[in-house]
C-alpha positions as CSV (number, residue, x, y, z in Angstrom):
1,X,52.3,62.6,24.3
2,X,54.9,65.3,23.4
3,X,53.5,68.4,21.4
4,X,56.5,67.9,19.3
5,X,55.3,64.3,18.4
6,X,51.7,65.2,17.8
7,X,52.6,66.6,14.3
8,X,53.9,62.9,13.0
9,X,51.5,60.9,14.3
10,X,48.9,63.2,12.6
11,X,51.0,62.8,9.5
12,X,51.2,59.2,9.7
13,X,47.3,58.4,10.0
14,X,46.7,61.1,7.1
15,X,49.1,58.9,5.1
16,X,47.4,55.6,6.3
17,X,44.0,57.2,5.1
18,X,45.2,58.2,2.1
19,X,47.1,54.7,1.5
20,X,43.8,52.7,2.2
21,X,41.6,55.2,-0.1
22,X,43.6,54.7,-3.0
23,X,43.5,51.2,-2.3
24,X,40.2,51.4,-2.5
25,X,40.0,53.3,-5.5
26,X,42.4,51.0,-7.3
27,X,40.5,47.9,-6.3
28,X,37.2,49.5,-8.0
29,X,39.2,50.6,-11.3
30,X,40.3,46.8,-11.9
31,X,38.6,45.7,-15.3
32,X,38.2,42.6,-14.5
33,X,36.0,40.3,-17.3
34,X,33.7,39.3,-14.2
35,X,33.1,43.5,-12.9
36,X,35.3,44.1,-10.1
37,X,36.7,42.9,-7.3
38,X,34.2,43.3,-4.8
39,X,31.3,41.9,-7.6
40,X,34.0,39.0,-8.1
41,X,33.7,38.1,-4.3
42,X,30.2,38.5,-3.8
43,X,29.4,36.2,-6.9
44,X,32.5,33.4,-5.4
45,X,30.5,33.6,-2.2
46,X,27.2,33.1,-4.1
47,X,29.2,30.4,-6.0
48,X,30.2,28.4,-2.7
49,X,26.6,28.7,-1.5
50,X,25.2,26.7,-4.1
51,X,27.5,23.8,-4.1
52,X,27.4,23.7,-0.7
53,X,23.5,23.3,-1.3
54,X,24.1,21.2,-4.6
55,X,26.5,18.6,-2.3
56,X,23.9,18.8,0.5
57,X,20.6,17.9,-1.7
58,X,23.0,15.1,-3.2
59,X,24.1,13.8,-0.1
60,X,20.2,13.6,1.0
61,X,18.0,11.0,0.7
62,X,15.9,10.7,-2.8
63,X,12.6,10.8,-2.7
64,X,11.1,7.1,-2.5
65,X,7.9,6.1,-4.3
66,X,6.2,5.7,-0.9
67,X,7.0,9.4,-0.4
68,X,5.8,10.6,-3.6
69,X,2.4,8.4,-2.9
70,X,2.1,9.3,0.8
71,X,2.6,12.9,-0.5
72,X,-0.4,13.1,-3.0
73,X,-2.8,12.0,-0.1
74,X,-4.6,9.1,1.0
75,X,-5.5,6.8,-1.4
76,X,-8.9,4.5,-1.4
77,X,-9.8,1.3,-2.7
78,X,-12.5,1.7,-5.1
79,X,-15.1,-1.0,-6.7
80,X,-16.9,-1.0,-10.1
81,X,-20.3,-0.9,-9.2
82,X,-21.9,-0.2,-12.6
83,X,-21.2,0.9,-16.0
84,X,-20.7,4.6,-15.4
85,X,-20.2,4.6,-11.2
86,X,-17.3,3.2,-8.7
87,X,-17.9,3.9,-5.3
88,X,-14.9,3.9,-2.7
89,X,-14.9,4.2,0.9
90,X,-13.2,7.0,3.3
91,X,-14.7,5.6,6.8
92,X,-15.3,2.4,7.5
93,X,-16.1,0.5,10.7
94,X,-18.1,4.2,11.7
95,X,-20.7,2.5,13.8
96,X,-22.3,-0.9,14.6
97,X,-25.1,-1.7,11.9
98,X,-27.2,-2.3,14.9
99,X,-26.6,0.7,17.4
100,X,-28.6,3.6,18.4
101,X,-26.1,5.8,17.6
102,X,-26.6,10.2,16.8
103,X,-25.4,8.8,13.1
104,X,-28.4,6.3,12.9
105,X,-30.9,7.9,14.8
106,X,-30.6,11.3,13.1
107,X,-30.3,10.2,9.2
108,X,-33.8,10.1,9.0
109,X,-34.9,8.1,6.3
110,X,-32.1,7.1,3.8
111,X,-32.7,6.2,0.4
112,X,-31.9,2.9,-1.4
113,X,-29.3,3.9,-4.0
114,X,-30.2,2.0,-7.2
115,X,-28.4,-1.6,-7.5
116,X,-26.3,-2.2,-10.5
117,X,-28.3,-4.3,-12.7
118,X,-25.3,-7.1,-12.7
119,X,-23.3,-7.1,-9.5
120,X,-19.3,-6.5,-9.7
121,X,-16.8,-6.3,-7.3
122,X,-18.2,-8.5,-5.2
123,X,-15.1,-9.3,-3.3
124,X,-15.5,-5.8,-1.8
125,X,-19.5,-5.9,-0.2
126,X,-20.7,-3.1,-1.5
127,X,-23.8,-3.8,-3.8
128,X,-25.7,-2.2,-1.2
129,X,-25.8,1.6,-0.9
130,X,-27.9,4.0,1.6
131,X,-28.2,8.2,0.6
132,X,-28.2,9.7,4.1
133,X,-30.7,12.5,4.8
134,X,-29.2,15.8,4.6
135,X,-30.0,16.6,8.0
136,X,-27.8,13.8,9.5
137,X,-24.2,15.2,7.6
138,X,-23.2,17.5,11.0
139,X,-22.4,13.8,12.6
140,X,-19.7,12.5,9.7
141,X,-17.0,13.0,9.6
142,X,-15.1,15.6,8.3
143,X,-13.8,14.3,5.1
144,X,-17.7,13.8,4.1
145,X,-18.7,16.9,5.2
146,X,-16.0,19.3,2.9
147,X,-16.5,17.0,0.0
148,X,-18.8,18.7,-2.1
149,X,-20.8,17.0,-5.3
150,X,-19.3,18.1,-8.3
151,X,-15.7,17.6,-6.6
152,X,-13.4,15.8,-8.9
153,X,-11.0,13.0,-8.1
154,X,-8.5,10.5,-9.9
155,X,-9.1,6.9,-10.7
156,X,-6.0,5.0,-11.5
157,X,-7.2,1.9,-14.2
158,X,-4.5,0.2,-14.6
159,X,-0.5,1.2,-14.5
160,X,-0.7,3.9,-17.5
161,X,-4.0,5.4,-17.7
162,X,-6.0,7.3,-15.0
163,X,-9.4,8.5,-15.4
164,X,-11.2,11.8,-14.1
165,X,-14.3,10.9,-11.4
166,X,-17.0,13.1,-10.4
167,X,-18.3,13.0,-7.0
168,X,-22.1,12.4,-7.1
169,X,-23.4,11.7,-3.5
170,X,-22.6,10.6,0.0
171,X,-23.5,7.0,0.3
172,X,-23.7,4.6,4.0
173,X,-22.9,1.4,3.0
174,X,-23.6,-1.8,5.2
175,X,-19.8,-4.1,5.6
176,X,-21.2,-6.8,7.6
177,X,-21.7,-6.1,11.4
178,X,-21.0,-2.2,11.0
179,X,-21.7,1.0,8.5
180,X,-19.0,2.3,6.4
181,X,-19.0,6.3,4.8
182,X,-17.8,7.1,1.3
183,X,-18.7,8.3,-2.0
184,X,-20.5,7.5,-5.3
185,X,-18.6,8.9,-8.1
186,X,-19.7,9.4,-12.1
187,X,-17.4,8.6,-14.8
188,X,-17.2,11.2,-17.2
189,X,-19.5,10.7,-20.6
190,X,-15.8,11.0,-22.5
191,X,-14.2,8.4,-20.2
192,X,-16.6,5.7,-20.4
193,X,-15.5,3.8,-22.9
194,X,-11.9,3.2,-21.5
195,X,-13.9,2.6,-17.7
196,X,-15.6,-0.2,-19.7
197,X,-12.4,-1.6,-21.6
198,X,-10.9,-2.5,-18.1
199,X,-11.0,-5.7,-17.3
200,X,-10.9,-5.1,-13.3
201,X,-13.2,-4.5,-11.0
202,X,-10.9,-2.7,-8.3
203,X,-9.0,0.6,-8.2
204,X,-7.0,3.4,-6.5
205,X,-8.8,6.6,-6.1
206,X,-7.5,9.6,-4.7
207,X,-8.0,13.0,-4.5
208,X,-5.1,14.4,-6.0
209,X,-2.8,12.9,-9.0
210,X,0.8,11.5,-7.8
211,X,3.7,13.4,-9.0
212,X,5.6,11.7,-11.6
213,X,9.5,11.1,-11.0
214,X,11.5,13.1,-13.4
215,X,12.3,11.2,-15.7
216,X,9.3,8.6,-16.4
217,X,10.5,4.9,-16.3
218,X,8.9,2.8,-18.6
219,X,8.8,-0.4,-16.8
220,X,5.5,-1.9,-19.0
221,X,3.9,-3.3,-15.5
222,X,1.5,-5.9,-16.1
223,X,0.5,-9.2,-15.5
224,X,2.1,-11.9,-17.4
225,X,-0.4,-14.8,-18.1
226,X,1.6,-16.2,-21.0
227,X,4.5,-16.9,-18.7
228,X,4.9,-20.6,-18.4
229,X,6.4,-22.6,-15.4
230,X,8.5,-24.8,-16.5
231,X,9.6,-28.9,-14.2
232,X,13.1,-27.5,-13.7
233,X,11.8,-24.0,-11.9
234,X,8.7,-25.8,-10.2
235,X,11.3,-28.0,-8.5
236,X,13.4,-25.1,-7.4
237,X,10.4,-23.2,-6.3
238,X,8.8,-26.5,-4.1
239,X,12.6,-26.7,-2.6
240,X,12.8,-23.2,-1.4
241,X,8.6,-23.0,0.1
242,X,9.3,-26.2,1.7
243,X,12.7,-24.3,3.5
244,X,10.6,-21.2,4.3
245,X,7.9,-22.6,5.4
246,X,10.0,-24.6,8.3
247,X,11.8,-21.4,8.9
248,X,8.0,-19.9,10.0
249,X,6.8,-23.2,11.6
250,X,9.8,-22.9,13.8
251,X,9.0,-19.0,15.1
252,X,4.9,-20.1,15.2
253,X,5.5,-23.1,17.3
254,X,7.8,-20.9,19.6
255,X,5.1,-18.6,19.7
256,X,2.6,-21.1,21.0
257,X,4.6,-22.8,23.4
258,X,5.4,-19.4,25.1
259,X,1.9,-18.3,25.1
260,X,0.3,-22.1,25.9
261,X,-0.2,-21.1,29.6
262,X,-1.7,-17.6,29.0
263,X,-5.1,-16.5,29.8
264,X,-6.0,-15.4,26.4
265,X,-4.9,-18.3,25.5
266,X,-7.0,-20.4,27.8
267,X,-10.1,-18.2,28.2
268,X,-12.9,-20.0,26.4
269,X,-11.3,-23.5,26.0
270,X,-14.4,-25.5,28.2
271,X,-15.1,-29.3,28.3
272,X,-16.3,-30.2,24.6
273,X,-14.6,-27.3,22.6
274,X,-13.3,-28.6,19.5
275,X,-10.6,-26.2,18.9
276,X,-7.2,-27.7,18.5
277,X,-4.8,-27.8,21.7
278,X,-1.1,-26.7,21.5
279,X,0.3,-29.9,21.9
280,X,-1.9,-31.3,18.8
281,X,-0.9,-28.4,16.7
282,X,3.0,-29.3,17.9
283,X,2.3,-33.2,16.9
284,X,1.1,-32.3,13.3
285,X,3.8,-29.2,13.1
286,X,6.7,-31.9,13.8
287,X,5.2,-34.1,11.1
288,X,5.1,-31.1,8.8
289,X,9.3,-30.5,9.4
290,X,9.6,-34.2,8.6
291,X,8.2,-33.6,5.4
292,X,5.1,-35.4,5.8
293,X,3.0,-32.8,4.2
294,X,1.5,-32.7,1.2
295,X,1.5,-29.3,-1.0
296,X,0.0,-27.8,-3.4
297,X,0.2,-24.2,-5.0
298,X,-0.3,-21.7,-7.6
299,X,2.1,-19.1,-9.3
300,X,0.8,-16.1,-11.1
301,X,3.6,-13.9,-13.2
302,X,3.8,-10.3,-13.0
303,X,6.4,-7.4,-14.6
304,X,6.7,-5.0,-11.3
305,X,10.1,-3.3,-11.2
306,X,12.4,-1.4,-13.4
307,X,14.5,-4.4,-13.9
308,X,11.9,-6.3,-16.4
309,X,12.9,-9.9,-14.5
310,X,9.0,-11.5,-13.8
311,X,8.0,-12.0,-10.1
312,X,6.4,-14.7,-9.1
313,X,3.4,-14.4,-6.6
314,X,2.9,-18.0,-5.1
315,X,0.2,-18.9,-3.2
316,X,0.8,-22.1,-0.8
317,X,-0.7,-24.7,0.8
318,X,0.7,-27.6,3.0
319,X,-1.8,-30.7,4.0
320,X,-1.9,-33.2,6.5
321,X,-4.8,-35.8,6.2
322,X,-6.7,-33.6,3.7
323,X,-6.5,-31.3,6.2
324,X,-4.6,-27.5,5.8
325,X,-2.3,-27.0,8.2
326,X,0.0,-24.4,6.8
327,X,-0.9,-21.6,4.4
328,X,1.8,-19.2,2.8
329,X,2.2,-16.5,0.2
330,X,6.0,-15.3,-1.2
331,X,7.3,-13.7,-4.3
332,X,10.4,-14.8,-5.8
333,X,12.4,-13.2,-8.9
334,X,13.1,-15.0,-12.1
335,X,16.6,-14.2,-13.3
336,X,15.4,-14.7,-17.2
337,X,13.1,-11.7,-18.6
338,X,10.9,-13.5,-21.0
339,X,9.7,-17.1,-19.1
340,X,10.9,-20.1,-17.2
341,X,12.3,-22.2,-20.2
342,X,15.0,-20.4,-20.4
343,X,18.3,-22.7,-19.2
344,X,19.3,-19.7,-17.1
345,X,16.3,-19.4,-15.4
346,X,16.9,-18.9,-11.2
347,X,14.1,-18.6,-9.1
348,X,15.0,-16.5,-6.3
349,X,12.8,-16.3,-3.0
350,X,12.1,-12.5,-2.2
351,X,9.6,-12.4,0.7
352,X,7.0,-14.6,2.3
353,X,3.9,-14.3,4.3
354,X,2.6,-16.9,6.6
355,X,0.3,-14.7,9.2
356,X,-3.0,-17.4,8.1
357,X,-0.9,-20.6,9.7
358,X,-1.0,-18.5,13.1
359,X,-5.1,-18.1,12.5
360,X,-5.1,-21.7,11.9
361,X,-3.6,-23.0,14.9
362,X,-5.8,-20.2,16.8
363,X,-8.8,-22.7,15.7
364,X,-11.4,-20.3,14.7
365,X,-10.2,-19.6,11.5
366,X,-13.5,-21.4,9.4
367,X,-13.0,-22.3,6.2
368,X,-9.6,-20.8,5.5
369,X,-7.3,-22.7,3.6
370,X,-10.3,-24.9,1.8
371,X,-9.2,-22.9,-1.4
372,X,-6.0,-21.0,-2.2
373,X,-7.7,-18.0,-2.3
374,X,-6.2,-16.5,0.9
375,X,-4.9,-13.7,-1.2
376,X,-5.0,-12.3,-4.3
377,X,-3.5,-9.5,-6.4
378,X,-6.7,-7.6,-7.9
379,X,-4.9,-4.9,-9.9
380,X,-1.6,-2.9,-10.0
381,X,-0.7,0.4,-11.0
382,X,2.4,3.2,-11.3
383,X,1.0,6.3,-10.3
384,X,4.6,7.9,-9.9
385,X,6.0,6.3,-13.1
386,X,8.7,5.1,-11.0
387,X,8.6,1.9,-12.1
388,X,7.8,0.1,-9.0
389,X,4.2,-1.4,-9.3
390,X,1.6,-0.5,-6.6
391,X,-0.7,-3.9,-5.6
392,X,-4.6,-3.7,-4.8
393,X,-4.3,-7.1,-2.9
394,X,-7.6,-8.8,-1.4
395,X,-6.9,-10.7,1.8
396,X,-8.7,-13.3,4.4
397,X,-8.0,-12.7,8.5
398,X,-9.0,-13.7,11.4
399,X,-9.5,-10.7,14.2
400,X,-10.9,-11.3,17.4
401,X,-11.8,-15.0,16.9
402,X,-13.9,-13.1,13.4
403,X,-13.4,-13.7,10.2
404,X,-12.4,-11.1,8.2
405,X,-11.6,-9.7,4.5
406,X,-9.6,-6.9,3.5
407,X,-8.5,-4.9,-0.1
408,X,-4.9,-3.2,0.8
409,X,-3.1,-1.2,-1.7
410,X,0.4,-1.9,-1.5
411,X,3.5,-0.3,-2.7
412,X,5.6,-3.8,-4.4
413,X,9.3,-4.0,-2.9
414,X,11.3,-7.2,-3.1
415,X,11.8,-6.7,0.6
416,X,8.0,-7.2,1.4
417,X,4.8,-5.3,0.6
418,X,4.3,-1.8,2.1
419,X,0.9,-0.9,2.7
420,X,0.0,2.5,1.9
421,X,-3.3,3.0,3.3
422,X,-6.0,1.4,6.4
423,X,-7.7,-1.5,3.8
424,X,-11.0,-1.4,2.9
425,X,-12.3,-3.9,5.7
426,X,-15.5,-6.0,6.3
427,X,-16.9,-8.7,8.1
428,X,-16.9,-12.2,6.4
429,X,-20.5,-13.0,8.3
430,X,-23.7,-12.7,8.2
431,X,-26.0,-9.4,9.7
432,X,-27.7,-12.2,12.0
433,X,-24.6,-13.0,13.6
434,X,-24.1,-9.5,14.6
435,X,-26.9,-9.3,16.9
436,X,-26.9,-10.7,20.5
437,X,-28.5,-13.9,21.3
């Protein structure tokens, strides 16, 4: 660069400099209502930020009721089993009832937990309760061992009330050929007298409270035993079994022919067994789509949604020569709020269950299907306040050629029920027919 130039080019950045500092300096003075420029930026950016967030937390799924359920912990079935104890179950199937297992060679000598002086809950099996010795807790598992008496847990009742507990002891409790681990809890003097005003003998029990949606729904869950079934509705309702239920023979008989040839299907079937055969099973199933069955079934009314219309829990039962041959539960909706005499009324089929039918045609199912009592709604609750009911349901299987029981809790959607935790499990036998021959 020339010498003579230097002397404008130093002029010309001293005038930039002093262009961009009174820039500067002008952009600071600005009264602006907001503060100045720079504040009026950083708060726009600030301003962008959170409804970008805002758009993004709307765009995002809600939280479900399974999710707000799932997030307070696990919850477990508990059983009345006096007038001022439940007792509930966190491990079950731990060992066999008859092994020589650490767990029952080191408890020492348990002691017989006082029986209730009238049995309840019966459907769960759990009148009789062991105290293990204290030595013997290093082998449970860990959920017994950081429980603590004194702990305090929630009891839901019913749909709108929930009770404090009080953990009182560790208890082994005999569920037909195994031991299951859990805990006998104290009601609370003060809490009594609503424990005793239920009507039910089953219940949730965690160890946290569910958080409530914001805002509550009132949704007044309840059974509805006033609710009458009227000709017109039974008549829709026998229509729309009889459809579903040849919908599920069609996938069960599928089922077996593919399978007919297996091992597992054929293992065990010797000269003399009385089980039924495939093609048998076919015969009477063909005679079933003709409409040669005879059924029979029970409804039971329930309010378990926001919506207020009843559902309907049907219990099913086709016959063929006195015999059952096809078992069934579904919930339908009621388009009509207050009962089925209503000329609007529209049954509407929801969901359906036939898992017994495959049990049946297994042959080793016993004596299911002599009743209706396949499965049954014990209690229901709302422990989000969503609205949606949760269902304590008690159920019969077959697993393993063994009959079975089981109490599920259940979060109610018309899609199906979602089960929310393992169910309370036990063996429909006798100890004796847990030992070898």
């Amino acid at each position: 660069m020339r010498r003579k130039n230097r002397k404008w080019v130093a002029m010309a950045a001293v005038a930039y400099l002093f262009v961009m500092w009174s820039a500067y300096r002008w952009a600071i003075a600005q009264r602006i209502p907001e503060g100045n420029i720079f504040n009026r930026i950083e708060r726009d950016g600030i301003k962008r930020l959170a409804e970008e967030k805002t758009k993004a937390e709307a765009a995002a799924p809600k939280p479900t009721g399974e999710s707000r359920l799932t997030a307070a912990g696990p919850a477990y079935v508990a059983a009345r089993y006096d007038a001022s104890h439940v007792v509930f179950i966190v491990a079950a199937e731990t060992e066999s009832r008859f092994s020589n297992s650490p767990l029952i060679n080191s408890s020492g000598t348990p002691t017989r937990v006082p029986a209730a002086p009238r049995p309840a809950a019966t459907l769960a099996g759990l009148q009789e309760l062991w105290e293990p010795d204290s030595h013997s807790f290093h082998f449970f598992p860990e959920i017994i061992q950081k429980t603590r008496p004194g702990e305090q847990w929630t009891l839901s009742v019913s749909p709108d009330s929930t009770i404090p507990v009080v953990i009182e002891r560790a208890v082994i409790a005999p569920t037909g050929c195994s031991l299951a681990l859990g805990f006998l809890a104290s009601v609370p003097p003060e809490q009594r007298a609503a424990y005793a005003a239920s009507s039910r003998d089953y219940f949730a029990v965690r160890r946290t409270a569910v958080e409530s949606v914001v805002p509550a729904v009132t949704a007044n869950i309840s059974d509805l035993p006033e609710w009458k079934l009227t000709p017109a509705v039974a008549r829709q309702i026998e229509q729309q079994l009889n459809d579903r239920m040849k919908q599920e023979l069609s996938k069960i008989d599928a089922r077996l022919l593919a399978n007919a040839g297996s091992p597992g299907e054929t293992a065990g079937q010797t000269l003399g067994d009385a089980r039924p055969r495939t093609k048998e099973w076919i015969q009477a199933d063909r005679g079933l789509l003709r409409g040669e069955g005879t059924l029979d079934y029970d409804v039971r009314a329930f309010r378990l949604t926001p919506d207020g219309f009843p559902r309907l829990f049907v219990r099913a039962r086709w016959k063929l020569a006195s015999a059952p041959v096809f078992l069934m539960s579904a919930w339908f909706r009621v388009d009509s709020p207050k009962d089925a005499a209503s000329p609007a009324a529209q049954p509407i089929l929801l969901s359906a269950d036939s898992n017994w039918s495959t049990s049946l045609r297994h042959g080793n199912a016993g004596t299911l299907g002599d009743g209706l009592d396949f499965q049954t709604v014990l209690n229901e609750f709302d422990a989000d306040h969503d609205g949606w009911a949760e269902l304590l349901v008690h159920s019969y299987a077959v697993l393993d050629g063994s009959a079975s029981t089981a109490i599920t809790l259940y979060l109610y959607t018309d899609l199906g029920l979602v089960p929310m935790k393992t169910p309370l499990r036990r063996d429909a036998q006798s100890p004796e027919s847990c030992l070898d021959p």
